[in-house]
C-alpha positions as CSV (number, residue, x, y, z in Angstrom):
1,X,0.0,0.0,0.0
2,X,2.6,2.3,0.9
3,X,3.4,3.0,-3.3
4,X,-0.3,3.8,-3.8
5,X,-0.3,7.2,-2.7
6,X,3.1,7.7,-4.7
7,X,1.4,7.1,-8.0
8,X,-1.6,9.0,-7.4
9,X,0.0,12.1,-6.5
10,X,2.1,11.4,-9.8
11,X,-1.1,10.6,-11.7
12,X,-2.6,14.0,-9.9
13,X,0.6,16.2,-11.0
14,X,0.7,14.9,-14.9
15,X,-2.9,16.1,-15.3
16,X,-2.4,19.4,-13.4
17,X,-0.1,20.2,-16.1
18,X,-2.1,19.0,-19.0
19,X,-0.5,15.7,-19.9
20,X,-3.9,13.6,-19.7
21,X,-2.6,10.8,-22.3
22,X,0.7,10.0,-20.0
23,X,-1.8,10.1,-17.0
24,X,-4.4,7.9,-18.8
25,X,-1.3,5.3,-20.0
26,X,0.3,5.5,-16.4
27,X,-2.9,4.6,-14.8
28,X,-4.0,1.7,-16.8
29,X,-0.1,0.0,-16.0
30,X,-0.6,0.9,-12.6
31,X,-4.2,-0.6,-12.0
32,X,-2.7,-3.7,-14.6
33,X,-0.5,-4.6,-11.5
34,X,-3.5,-4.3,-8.8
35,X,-6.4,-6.8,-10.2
36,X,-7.3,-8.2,-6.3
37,X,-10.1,-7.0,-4.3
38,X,-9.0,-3.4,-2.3
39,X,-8.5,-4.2,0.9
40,X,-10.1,-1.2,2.4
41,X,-12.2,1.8,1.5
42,X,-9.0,4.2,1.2
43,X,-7.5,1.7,-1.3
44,X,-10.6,1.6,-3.3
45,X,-11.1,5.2,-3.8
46,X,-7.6,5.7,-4.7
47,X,-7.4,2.8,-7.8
48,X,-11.0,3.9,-8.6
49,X,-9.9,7.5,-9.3
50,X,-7.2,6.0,-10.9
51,X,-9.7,4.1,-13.1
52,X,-11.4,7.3,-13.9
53,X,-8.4,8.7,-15.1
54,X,-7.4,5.4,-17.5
55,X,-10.9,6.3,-18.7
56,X,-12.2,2.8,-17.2
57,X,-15.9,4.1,-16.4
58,X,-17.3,0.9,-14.9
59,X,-14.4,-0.5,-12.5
60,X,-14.7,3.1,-11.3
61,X,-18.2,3.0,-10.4
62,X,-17.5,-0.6,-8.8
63,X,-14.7,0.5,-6.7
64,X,-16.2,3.9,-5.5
65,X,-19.8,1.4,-4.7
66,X,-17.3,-1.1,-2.6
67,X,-15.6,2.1,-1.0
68,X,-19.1,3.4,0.0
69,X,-20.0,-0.3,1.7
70,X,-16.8,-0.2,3.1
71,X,-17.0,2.5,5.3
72,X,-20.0,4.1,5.2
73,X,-19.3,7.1,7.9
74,X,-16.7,8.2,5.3
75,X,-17.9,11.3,2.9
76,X,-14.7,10.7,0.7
77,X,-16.0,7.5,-0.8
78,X,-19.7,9.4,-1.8
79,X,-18.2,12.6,-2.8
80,X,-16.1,11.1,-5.2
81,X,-18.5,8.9,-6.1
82,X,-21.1,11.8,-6.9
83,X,-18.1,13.5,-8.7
84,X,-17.7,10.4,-10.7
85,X,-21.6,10.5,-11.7
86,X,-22.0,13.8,-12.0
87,X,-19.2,13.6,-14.7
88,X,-21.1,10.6,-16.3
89,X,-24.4,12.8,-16.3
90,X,-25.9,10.4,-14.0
91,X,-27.6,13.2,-12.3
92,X,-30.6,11.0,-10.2
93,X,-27.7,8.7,-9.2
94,X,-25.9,11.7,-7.7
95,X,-28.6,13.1,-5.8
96,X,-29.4,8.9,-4.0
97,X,-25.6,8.9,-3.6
98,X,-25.6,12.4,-2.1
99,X,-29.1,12.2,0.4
100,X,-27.7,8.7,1.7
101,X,-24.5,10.2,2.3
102,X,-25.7,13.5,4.0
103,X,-27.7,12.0,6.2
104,X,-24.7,10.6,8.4
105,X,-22.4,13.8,7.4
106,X,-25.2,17.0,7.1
107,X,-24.2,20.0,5.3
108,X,-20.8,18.4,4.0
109,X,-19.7,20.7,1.9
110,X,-18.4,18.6,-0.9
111,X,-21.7,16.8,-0.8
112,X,-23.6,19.6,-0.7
113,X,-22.2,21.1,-3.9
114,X,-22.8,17.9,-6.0
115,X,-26.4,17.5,-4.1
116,X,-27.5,21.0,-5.2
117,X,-25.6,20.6,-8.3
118,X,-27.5,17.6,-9.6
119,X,-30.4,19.1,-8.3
120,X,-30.3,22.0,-10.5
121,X,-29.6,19.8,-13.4
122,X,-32.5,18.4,-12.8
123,X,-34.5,21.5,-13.0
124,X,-35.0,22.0,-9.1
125,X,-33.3,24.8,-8.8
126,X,-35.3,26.4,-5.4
127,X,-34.4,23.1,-3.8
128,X,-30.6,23.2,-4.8
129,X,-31.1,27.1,-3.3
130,X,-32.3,25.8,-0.3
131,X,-29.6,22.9,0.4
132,X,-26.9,25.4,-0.2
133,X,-28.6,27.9,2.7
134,X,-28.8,25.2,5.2
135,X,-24.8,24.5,4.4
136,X,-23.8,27.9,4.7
137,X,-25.4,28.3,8.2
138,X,-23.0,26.2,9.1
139,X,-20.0,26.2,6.8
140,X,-20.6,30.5,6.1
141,X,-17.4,31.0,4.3
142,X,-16.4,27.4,2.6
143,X,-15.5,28.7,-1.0
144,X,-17.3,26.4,-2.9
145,X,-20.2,26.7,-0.9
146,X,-20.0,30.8,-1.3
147,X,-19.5,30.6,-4.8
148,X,-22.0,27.8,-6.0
149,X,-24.7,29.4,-3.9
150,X,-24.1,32.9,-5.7
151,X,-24.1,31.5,-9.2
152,X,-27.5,29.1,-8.5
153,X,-29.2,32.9,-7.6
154,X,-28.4,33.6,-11.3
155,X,-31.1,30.7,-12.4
156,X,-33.7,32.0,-9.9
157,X,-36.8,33.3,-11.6
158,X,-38.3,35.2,-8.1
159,X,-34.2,35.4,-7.3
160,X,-34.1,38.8,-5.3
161,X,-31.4,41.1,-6.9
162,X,-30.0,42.5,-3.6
163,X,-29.8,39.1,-1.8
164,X,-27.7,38.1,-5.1
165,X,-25.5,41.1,-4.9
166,X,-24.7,40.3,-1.6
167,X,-24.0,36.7,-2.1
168,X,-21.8,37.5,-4.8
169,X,-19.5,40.1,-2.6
170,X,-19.8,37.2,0.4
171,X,-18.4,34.7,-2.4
172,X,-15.7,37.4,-3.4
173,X,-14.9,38.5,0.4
174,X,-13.9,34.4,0.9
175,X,-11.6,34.5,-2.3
176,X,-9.7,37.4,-1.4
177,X,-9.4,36.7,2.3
178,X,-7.5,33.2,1.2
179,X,-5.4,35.0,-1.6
180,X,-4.0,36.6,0.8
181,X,-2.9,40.1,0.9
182,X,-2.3,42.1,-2.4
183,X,1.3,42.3,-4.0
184,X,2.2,46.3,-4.4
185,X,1.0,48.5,-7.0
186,X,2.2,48.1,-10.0
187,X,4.9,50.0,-11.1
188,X,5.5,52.5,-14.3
189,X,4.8,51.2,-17.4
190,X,7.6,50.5,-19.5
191,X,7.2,51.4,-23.2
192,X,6.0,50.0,-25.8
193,X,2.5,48.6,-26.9
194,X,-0.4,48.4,-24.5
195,X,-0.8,45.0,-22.7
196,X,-4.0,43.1,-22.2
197,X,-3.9,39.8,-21.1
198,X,-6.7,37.4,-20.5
199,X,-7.4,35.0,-17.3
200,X,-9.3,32.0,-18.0
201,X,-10.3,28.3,-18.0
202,X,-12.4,28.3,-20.7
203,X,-9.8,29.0,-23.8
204,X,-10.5,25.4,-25.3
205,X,-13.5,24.0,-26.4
206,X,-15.9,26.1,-25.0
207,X,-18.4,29.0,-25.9
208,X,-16.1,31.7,-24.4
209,X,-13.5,30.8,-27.3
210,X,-15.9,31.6,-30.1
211,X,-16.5,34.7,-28.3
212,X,-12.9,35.7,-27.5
213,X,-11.7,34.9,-30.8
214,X,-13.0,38.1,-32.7
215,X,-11.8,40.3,-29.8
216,X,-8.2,38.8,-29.9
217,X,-7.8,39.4,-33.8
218,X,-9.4,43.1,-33.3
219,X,-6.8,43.7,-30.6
220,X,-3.7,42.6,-32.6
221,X,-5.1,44.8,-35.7
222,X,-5.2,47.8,-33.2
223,X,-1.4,47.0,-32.3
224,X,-2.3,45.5,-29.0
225,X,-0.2,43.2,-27.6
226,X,-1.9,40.2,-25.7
227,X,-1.6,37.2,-23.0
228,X,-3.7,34.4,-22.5
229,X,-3.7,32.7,-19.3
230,X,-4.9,29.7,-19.3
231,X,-5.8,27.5,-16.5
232,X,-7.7,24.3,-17.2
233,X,-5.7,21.6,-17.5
234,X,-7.1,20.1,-20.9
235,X,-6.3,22.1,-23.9
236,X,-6.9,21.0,-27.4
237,X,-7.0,22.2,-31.0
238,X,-8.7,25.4,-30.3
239,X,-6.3,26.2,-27.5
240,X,-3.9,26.3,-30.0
241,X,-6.0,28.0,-32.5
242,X,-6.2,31.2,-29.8
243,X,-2.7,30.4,-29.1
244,X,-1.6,31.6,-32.6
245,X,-3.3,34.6,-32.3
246,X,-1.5,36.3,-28.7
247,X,2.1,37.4,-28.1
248,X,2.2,34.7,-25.2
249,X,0.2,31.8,-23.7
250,X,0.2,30.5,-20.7
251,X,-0.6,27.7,-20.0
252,X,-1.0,27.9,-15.8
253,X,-3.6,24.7,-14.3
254,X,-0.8,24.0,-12.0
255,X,-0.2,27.8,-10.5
256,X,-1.7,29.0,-7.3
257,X,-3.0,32.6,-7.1
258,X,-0.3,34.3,-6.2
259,X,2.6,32.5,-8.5
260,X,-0.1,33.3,-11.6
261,X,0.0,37.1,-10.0
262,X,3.6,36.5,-9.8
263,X,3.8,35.5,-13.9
264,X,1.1,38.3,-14.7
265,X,3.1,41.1,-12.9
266,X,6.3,39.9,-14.8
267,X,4.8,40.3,-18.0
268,X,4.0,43.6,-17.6
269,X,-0.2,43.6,-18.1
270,X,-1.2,46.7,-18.5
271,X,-4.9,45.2,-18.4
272,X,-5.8,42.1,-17.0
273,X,-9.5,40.9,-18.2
274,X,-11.2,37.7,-16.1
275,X,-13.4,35.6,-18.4
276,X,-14.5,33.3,-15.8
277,X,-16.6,35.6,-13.4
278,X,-17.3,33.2,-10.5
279,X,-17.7,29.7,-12.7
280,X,-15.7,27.1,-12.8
281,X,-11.8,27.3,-12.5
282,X,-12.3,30.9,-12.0
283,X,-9.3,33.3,-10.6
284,X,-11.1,35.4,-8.7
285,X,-7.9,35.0,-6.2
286,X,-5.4,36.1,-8.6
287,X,-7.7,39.4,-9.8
288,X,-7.9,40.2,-6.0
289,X,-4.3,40.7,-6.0
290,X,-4.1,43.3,-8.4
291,X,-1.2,41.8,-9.9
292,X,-2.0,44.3,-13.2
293,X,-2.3,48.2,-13.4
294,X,-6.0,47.8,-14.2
295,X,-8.5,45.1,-14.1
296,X,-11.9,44.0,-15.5
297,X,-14.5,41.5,-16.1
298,X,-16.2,40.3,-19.3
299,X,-17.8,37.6,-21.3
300,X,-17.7,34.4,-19.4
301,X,-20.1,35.5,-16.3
302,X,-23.7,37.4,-16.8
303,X,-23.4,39.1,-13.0
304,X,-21.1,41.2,-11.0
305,X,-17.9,39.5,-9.0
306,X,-18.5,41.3,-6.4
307,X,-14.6,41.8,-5.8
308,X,-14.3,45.1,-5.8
309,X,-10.2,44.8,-6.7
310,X,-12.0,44.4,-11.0
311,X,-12.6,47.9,-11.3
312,X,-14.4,47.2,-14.8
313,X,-17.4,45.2,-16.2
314,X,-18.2,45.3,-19.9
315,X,-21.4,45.3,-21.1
316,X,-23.6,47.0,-23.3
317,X,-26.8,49.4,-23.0
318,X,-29.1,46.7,-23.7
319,X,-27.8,44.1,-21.1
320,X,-27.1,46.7,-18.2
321,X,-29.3,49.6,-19.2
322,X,-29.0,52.7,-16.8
323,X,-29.8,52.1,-13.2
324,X,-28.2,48.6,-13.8
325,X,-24.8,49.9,-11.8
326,X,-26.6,49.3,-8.3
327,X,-26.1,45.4,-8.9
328,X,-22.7,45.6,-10.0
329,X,-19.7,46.6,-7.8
330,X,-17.9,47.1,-11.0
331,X,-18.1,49.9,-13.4
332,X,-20.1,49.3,-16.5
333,X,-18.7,50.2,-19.6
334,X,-20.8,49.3,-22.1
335,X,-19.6,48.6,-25.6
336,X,-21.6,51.0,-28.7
337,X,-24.4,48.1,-29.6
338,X,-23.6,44.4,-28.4
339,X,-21.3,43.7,-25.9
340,X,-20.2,40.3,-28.2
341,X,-19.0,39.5,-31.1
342,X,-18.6,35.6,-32.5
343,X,-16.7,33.2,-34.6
344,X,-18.9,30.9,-36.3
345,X,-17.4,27.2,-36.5
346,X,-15.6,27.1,-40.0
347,X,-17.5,23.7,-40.5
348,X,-21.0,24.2,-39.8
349,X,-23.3,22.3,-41.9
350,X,-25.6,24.4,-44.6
351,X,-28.4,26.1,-43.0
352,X,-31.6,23.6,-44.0
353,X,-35.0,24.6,-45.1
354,X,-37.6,25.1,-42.2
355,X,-39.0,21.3,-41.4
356,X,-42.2,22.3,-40.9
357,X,-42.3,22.6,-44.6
358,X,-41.9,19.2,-45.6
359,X,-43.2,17.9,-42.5
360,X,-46.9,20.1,-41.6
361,X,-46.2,20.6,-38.5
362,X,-44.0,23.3,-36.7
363,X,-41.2,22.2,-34.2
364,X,-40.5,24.4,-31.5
365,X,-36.9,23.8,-30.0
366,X,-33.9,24.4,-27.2
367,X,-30.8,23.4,-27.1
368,X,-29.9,25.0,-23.7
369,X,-28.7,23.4,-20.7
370,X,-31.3,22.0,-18.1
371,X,-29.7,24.6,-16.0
372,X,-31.6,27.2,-17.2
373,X,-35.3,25.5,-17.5
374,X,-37.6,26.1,-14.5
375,X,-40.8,25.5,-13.7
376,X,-42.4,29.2,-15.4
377,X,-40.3,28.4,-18.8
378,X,-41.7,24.6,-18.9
379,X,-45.2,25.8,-18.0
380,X,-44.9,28.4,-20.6
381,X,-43.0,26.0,-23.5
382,X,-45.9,23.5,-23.0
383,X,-48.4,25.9,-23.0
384,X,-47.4,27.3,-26.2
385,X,-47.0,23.8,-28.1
386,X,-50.2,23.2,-26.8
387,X,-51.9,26.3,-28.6
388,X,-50.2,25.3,-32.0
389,X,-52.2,22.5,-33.5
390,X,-49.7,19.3,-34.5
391,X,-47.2,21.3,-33.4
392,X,-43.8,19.7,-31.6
393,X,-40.9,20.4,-28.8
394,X,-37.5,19.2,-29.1
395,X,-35.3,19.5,-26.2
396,X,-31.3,18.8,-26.4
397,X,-29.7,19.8,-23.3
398,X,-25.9,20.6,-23.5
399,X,-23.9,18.6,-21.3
400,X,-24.4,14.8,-20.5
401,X,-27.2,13.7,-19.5
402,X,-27.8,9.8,-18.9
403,X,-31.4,8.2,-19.5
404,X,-33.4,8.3,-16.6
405,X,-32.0,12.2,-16.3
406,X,-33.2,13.1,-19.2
407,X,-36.7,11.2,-18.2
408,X,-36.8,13.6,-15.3
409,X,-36.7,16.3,-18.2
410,X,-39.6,14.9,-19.6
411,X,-41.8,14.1,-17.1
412,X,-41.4,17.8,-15.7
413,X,-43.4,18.9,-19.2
414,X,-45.8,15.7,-18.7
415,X,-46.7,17.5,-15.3
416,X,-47.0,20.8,-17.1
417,X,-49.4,19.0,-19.6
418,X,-47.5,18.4,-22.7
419,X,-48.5,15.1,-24.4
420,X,-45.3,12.8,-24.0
421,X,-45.8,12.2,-28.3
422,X,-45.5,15.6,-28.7
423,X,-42.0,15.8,-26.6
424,X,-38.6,15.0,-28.1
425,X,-36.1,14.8,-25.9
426,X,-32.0,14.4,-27.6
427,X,-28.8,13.1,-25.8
428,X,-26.0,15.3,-25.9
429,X,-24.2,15.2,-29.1
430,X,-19.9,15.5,-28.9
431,X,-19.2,16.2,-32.3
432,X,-19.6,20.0,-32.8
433,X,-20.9,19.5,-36.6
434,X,-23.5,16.9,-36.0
435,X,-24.6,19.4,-32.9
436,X,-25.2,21.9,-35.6
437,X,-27.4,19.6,-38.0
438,X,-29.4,19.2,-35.6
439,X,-31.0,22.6,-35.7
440,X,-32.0,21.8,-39.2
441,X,-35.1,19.8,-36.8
442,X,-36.2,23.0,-35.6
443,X,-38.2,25.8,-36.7
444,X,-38.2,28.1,-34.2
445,X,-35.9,28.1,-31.1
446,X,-37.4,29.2,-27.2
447,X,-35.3,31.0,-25.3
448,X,-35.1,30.5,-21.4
449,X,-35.2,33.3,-18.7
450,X,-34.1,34.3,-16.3
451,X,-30.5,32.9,-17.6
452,X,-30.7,33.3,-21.5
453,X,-29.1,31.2,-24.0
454,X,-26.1,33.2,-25.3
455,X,-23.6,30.6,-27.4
456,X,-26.9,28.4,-28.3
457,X,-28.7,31.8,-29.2
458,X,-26.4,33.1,-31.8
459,X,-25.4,29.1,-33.4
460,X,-28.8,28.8,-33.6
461,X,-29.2,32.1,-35.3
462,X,-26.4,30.5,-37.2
463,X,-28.2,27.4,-38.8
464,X,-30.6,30.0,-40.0
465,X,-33.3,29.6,-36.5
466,X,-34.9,32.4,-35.0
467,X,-35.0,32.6,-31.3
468,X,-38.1,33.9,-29.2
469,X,-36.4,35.3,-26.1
470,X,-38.1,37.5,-23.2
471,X,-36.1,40.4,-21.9
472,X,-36.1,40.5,-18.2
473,X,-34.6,42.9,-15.5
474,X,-30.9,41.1,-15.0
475,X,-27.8,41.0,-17.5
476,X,-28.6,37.0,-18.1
477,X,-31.9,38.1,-18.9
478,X,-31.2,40.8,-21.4
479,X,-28.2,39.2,-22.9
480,X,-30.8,37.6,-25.6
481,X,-32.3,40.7,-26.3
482,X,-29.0,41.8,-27.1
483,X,-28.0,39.3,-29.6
484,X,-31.4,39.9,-31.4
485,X,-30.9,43.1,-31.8
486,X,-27.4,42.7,-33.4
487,X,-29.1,40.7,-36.0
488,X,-31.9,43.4,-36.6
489,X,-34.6,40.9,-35.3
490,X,-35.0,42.6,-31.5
491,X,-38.9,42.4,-32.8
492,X,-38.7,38.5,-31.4
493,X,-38.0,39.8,-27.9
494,X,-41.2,39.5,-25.5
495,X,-41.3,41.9,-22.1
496,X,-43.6,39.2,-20.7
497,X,-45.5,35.9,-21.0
498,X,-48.3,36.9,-22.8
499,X,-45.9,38.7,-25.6
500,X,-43.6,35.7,-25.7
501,X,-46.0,33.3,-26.5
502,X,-47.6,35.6,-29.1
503,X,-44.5,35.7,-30.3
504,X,-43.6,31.6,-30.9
505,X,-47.6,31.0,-32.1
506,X,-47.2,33.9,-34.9
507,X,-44.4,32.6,-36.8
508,X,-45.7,29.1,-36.1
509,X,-48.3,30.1,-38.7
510,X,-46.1,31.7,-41.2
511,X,-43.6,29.2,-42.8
512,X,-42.7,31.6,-45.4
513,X,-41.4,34.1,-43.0
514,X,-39.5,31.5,-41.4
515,X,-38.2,30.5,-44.6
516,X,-37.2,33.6,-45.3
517,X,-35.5,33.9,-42.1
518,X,-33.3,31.2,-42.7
519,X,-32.1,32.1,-46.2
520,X,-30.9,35.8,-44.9
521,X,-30.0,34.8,-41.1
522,X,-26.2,34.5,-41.6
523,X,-25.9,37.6,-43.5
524,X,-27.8,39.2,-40.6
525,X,-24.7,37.5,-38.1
526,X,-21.8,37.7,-40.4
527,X,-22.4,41.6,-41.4
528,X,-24.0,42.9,-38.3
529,X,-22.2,43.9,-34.8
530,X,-21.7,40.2,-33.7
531,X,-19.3,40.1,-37.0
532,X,-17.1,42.8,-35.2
533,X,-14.6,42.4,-32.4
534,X,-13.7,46.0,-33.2
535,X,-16.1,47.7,-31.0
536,X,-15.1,45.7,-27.9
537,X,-11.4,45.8,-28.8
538,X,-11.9,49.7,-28.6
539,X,-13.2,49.3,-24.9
540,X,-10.4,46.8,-23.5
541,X,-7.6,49.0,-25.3
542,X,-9.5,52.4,-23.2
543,X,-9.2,50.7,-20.1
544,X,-5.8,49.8,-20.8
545,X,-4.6,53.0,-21.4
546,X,-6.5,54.6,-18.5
547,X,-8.7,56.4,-20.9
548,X,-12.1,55.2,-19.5
């Protein structure tokens, strides 16, 4: 046993910095050598996160069940085992896994986080709220309880927008009380171009990439020097893709907060944007450190930080319009028309006539996450389906989601009274371009609220779908107003209910408006504001210069 922990931590390190295929190879030798039965519960979780890192799905899930029997006043063995599933998209197995497990350990905070997690996949998003209070009253500043709580306000329809600001500055209080204090202000600027860099974990595979992209080629035309730090471990072929495009990339998964200040501060950063906002490997640690002259926000979150240290949030007038700074601790600066602009993938498929013409009937669609659907917007959807004779709703949540997951999906619009034959209900789809056919099924996307789509929003607008959004009183809820309005179709965003399902049922009845639609839609994208990075390039190089 004693050469167990050895390996691990050696597995553990080769995937902090990236190298998943030497991690995957090392693990399947090293389990090779172990075929007997564990011999206690810490021996099983460690081979069986080992087996999830050789990519062997079900001795993991046997191992992490025999560590659970093992020793069942243990949460490691469950809150790996809920990590395990929840990476499988076995969402109903995470929450039995989870309200076993919290009943002997109550308000663990590891548990907790997957519990509400996989209860918000689910749609039960008040619930997940309500497991992450009864945590924090007793684990008040445990960052991932802080931070998961803050972000699950976001998906709250009645959410209240002070108790979200102040959940948000709570969250941001905890990250910059364990960064520790802040290195000195920078010093004088040495000469040359202006410096932006970029902190994220998202520059792979990822919405924020197609978002980024424009920005970074609009910066380097403006003779803008950029960084990219980037702190997941995985990168891939769009990592490198951005990497092509920035005077230096970083890649960081392996740096604390304060060594990624350290690396920032040597580069000189005249500008330091976050693109992670509080989601996943986020840096609010390293912002709170100041470790550039200036500092701001942008893209990757649709709220404040509330960490004070990012003195800038961009945004536009539509998103945050006036009155909007009272949620933010942040300044706005909002970008002339959208606050985005996007790279569509190079190998989409054609944009497809609307089905409902060779099929009669009209398909309503969404290909947001289950995240974002509550019960108003399934209440609403079904209602709506149900006013359109013959007409259909076909869901395809992004992210995993296994069968009797997805079930839960459907049986939530069963309750709502939506015929199960008049319910679709996809698996995720991996490959990006078979993703994008898919929207050739649909005639006319739904947005949720109050978290819009934004990346589903605009590929859909892509494959040539328009996209009924309603505009509501928070940044996530506007940001689809927003995108319609860069596309010259801001006449498909609702203010309420009624409007919204007016909305969906009148082009329902007129496929040749949605055919034309379809045949103009990527001119409306390609040629409109989202085809120009310029106008937030303008912003980014203001704030770096101390001009705004």
């Amino acid at each position: 046993m004693s050469a167990a922990p050895t390996n691990l931590a050696a597995l553990r390190a080769l995937l902090a910095e990236g190298k998943s295929a030497q991690a995957a190879e090392q693990a399947n030798r090293w389990l090779a050598c172990r075929p007997g039965t564990p011999a206690c519960a810490a021996e099983a979780v460690m081979l069986a996160e080992a087996a999830q890192i050789a990519g062997q799905v079900d001795r993991a899930a046997s191992l992490l069940n025999a560590a659970c029997r093992m020793n069942p006043a243990d949460a490691g063995p469950p809150a790996l085992a809920a990590r395990f599933l929840g990476g499988q998209g076995r969402y109903v197995d995470v929450c039995t896994v989870c309200a076993a497990a919290l009943q002997r350990r109550p308000h663990h905070p590891e548990l907790t986080m997957h519990f509400a997690n996989a209860l918000r996949w689910l749609t039960r998003t008040r619930e997940a709220v309500q497991v992450y209070q009864h945590a924090l009253g007793v684990h008040p500043n445990d960052p991932g309880l802080t931070m998961n709580y803050a972000t699950t306000l976001d998906y709250l329809p009645e959410a209240d927008p002070l108790r979200t600001l102040v959940a948000h500055r709570h969250a941001a209080a905890v990250a910059r009380r364990r960064a520790g204090p802040a290195l000195p202000p920078a010093g004088q600027r040495r000469p040359g171009p202006w410096r932006v860099g970029f902190v994220s974990g998202d520059l792979r595979r990822h919405s924020v990439a197609g978002f980024i992209e424009p920005v970074l080629r609009a910066l380097a035309a403006r003779g803008v020097e950029t960084a990219c730090y980037h702190v997941a471990a995985a990168e891939d072929g769009v990592s490198r893709g951005l990497a092509g495009l920035v005077a230096r990339w970083r890649h960081a998964p392996h740096l604390d907060h304060r060594a990624l200040a350290d690396v920032v501060r040597r580069d000189d950063v005249d500008l330091l944007v976050d693109l992670s906002g509080l989601t996943a490997n986020n840096r609010l640690g390293t912002m709170a450190l100041r470790p550039a002259r200036r500092h701001a926000t942008y893209l990757g979150y649709p709220n404040t930080t509330g960490l004070e240290e990012i003195g800038h949030r961009i945004v536009d007038a539509l998103t945050d319009p006036p009155g909007s700074e009272e949620r933010a601790v942040e300044r706005l600066e909002r970008v002339e028309g959208c606050f985005l602009a996007w790279a569509p993938p190079g190998d989409a498929p054609e944009v497809a006539p609307p089905p409902c013409l060779a099929t009669g009937r009209v398909t309503f669609g969404s290909f947001n996450s289950s995240l974002k659907l509550n019960e108003p917007v399934i209440a609403l959807w079904a209602d709506i389906v149900n006013a359109v004779p013959g007409s259909r709703l076909l869901l395809k949540p992004s992210g995993a989601m296994d069968g009797p997951s997805l079930k839960v999906l459907a049986d939530r619009f069963a309750a709502a009274g939506l015929a199960p034959d008049r319910l679709e209900v996809l698996a995720f789809e991996p490959d990006e371009r078979a993703h994008l056919a898919a929207y050739g099924r649909v005639d006319i996307a739904l947005d949720p609220w109050p978290y819009n789509g934004t990346a589903t929003t605009v590929e859909a607008l892509w494959m040539g779908v328009p996209v009924v959004t309603m505009a509501g009183s928070t940044h996530a809820g506007r940001v689809g107003l927003s995108l319609l309005a860069a596309a010259g179709l801001e006449r498909l965003a609702a203010n309420d209910a009624t409007g919204y399902a007016a909305i969906a049922a009148g082009l329902a009845l007129r496929p040749q408006v949605l055919a034309e639609l379809r045949q103009g839609m990527r001119s409306r994208v390609q040629h409109g504001p989202l085809g120009d990075g310029s106008r937030v390039a303008a912003v980014l190089e203001g704030l770096a210069r101390g001009e705004l």
